[in-house]
C-alpha positions in Angstrom: 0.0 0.0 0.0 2.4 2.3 0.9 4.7 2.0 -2.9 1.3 2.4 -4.4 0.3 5.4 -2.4 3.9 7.2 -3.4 3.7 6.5 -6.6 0.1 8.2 -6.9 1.7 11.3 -4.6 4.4 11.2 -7.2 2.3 11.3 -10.3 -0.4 14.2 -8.8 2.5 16.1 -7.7 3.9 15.9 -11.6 0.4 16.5 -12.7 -0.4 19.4 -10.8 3.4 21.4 -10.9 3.3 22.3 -7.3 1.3 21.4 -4.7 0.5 22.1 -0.8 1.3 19.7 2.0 -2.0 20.1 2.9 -3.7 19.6 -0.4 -1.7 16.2 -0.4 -3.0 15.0 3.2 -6.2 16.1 2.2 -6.4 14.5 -1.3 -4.7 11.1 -0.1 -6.4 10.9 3.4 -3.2 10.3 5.5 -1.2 12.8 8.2 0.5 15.1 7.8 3.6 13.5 9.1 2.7 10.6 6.6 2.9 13.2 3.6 6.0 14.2 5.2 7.8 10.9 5.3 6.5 10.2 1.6 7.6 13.9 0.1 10.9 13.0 1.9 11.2 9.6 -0.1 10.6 11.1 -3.4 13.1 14.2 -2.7 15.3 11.7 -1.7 15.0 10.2 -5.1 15.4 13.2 -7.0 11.9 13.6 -8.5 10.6 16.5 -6.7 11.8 19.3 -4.3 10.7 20.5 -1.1 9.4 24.6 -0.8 8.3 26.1 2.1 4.3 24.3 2.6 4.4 22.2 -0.6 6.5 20.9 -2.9 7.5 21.2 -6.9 7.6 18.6 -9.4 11.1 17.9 -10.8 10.5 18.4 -14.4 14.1 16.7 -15.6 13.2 13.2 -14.3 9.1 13.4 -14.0 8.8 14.2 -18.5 5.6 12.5 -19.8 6.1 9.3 -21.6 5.1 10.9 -24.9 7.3 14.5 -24.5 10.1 12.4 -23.8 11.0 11.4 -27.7 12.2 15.1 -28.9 15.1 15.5 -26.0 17.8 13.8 -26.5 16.5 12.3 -29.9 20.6 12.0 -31.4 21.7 10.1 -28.1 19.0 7.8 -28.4 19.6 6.8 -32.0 23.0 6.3 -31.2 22.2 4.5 -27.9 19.8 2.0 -30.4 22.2 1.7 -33.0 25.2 0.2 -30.8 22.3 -1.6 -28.8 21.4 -3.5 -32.1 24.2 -4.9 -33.1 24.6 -7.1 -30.7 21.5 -9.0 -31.5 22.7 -12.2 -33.7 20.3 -14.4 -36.3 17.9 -16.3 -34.6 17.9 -14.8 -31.5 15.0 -14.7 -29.1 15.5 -11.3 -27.9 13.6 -9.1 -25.6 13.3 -5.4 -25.9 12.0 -3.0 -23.1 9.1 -0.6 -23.4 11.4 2.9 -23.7 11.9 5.9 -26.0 15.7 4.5 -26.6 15.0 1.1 -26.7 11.8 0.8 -29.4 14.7 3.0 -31.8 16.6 -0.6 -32.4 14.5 -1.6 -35.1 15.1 1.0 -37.0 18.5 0.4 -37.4 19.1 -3.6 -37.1 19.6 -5.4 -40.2 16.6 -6.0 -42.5 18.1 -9.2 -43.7 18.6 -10.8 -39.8 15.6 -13.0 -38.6 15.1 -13.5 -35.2 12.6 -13.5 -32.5 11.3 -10.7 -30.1 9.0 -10.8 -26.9 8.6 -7.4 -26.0 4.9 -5.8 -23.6 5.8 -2.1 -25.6 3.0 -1.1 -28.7 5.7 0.4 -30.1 8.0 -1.7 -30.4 4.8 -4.8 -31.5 4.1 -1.9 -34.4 7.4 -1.9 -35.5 8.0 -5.3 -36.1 4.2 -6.0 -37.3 5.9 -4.4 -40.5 9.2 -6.8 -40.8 8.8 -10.3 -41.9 12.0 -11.2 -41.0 11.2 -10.9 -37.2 8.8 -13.4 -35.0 6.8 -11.7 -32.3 5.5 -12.6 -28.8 3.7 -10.3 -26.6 3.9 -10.0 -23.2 1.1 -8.7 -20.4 -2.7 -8.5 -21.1 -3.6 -4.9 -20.1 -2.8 -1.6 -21.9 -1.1 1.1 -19.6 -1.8 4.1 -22.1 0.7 6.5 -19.9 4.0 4.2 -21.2 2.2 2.9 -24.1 3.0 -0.8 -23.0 1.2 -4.2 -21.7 1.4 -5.6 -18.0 0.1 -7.7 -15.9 1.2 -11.6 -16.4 -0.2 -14.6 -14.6 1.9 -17.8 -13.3 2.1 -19.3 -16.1 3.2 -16.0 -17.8 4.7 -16.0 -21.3 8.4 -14.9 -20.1 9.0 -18.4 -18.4 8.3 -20.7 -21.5 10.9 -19.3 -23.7 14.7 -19.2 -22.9 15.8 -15.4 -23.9 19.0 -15.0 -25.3 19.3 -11.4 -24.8 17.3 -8.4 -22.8 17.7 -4.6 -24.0 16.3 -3.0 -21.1 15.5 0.4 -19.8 15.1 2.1 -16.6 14.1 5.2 -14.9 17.0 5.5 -12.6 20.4 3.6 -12.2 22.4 3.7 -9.4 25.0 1.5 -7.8 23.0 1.0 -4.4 19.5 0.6 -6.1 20.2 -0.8 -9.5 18.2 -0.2 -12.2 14.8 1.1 -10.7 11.5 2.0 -12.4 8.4 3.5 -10.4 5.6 1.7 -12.0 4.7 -1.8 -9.7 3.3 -3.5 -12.6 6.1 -2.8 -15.3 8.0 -3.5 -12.4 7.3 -7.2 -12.3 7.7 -7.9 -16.0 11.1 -6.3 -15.5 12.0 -8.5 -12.7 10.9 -12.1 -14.7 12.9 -10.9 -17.5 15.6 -10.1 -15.5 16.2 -13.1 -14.3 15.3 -15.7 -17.5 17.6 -13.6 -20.1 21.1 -15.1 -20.9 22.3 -11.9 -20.9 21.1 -8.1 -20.1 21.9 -5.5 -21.9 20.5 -1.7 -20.1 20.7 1.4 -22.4 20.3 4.6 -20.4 21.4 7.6 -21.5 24.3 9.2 -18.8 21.3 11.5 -17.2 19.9 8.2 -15.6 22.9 7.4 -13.8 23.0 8.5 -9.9 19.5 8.6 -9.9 16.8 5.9 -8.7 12.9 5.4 -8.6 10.5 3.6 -6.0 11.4 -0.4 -7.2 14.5 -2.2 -8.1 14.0 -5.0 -10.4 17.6 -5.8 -11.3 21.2 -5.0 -9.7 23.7 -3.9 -11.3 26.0 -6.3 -11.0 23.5 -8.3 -13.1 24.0 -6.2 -16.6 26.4 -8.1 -18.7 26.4 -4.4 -20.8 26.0 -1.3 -19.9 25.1 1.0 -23.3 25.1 5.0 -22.9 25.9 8.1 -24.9 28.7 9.2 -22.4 31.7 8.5 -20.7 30.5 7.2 -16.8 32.3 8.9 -13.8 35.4 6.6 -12.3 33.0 5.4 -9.9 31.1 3.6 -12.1 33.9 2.3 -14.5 35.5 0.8 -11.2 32.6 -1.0 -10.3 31.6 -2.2 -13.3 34.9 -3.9 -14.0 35.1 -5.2 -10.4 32.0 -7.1 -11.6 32.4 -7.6 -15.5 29.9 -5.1 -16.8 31.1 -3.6 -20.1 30.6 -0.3 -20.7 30.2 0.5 -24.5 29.8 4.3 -25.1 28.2 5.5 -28.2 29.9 8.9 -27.9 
C-alpha cells in the first residue's frame, strides 16, 4: 500500500506542478507527518523538491512518456544503433518498453531474422511491419501512460521461452539501487525478464545514472552491458569492472 500510495503522490505532484502539504494529506487521506515521510522519499530520489508548505515537481526526471521522444532524440539513435548490433540471427531477444529502446528496429539489419517478446506497442508496431522478425507479446492490459502491456499470470509467457538477450530500460540507475522504475506493474515484468535472459543489456542515456525510482528490479551487478551516450564517472567504471559489466559508449 504504501509504494502504491507514493507512486500516486508522485504522479499528482507531476500532474499538478506544485502542490501544498496540505492539499496532499487532504487529497490522499493520510497525516501530515505521513505526507512528510513520503515527500521526503521522493526528494530523496530526486523527482521533486521540497518549498516552504508544498513541494514542486522535478521536471528533468518526472517528463511524460510521450514528451520524452524530442530531448535527446541523437543520443538515443546512437544509444539503439550500438544496442542493435549485438542482436545475432535467430535470436530470441527481448526489448523494453522505452523511448531508446523501441529505436533498435530502425536500425538492425533487414536481412537478420530472429525472435522478439517485447509488452511495448511500439515496439509490437514496428516489427508487425518486418517479416524477418517473429513476435511474442507479453502482459494482457494496456497502460496508455508508457504505451505498453502488463500484468502476467503464473504461467506468464516470459518463463516458457529461454531469452538469449534483454535490451532493457530504466528510470533511474544507481549503484546501491540498481536499475529502478516507479511503476509496480512494469516492475514485475522487469524483474521475470531479468532473471530468465542469458544476458542483459541496459541502455540509459548518462542522465539516468546517480539517480533511482520507487522499485528495483535488477542490480547492477547483473548487466552483462552497460550502453550509454557518455563516458561514466570513475566510480562507475570501477565498479563495473570489479563485476564484469562492459561499458560500451556511443559517444
Amino acid at each position: 500500500m504504501k509504494l502504491k500510495r507514493i507512486q500516486k503522490i508522485e504522479r499528482y505532484i507531476y500532474q499538478n506542478g506544485s502542490v501544498s502539504l496540505d492539499e496532499l494529506c487532504e487529497t490522499f487521506s493520510v497525516s501530515k507527518n505521513t505526507i512528510r515521510r513520503d515527500v521526503n522519499y521522493l526528494e530523496e530520489n530526486g523527482n521533486l523538491k521540497k518549498v516552504y508548505g508544498g513541494v514542486l515537481a522535478n521536471k528533468t526526471s518526472l517528463i511524460p512518456f510521450e514528451n520524452r521522444t524530442i530531448q535527446n532524440q541523437e543520443k538515443k539513435q546512437n544509444i539503439a544503433h550500438v544496442a542493435a548490433s549485438f542482436i545475432e540471427e535467430n535470436d530470441l531477444v527481448f526489448i523494453d518498453s522505452g523511448t531508446t529502446t523501441r529505436q533498435m528496429l530502425e536500425v538492425i539489419d533487414n536481412n537478420k531474422s530472429f525472435t522478439v517478446l517485447t509488452n511495448s506497442l511500439d515496439i509490437i508496431n514496428a516489427v508487425a511491419g518486418l517479416n524477418n522478425i517473429q513476435l511474442i507479446i507479453v502482459g494482457h492490459t494496456y497502460k496508455r501512460g508508457t504505451q505498453s502491456f502488463v500484468g502476467i499470470d503464473e504461467d506468464d509467457t516470459i518463463n516458457r521461452y529461454n531469452i538469449n538477450k534483454a535490451f532493457m530500460s530504466a528510470t533511474g540507475v544507481s549503484i546501491k539501487h540498481g536499475l529502478t522504475n516507479s511503476d509496480i506493474l512494469e516492475t514485475e515484468i522487469k524483474k521475470h525478464v531479468a532473471k530468465r535472459a542469458g544476458e542483459l543489456y541496459l541502455l540509459a542515456d548518462s542522465s539516468k545514472f546517480g539517480k533511482s525510482t520507487l522499485l528495483t528490479y535488477a542490480e547492477l551487478t547483473d548487466v552483462k552491458r552497460i550502453i550509454t551516450n557518455e563516458c561514466l564517472s570513475s566510480e562507475y567504471v570501477d565498479y563495473c569492472s570489479d563485476h564484469n559489466t562492459i561499458i560500451e559508449c556511443s559517444k
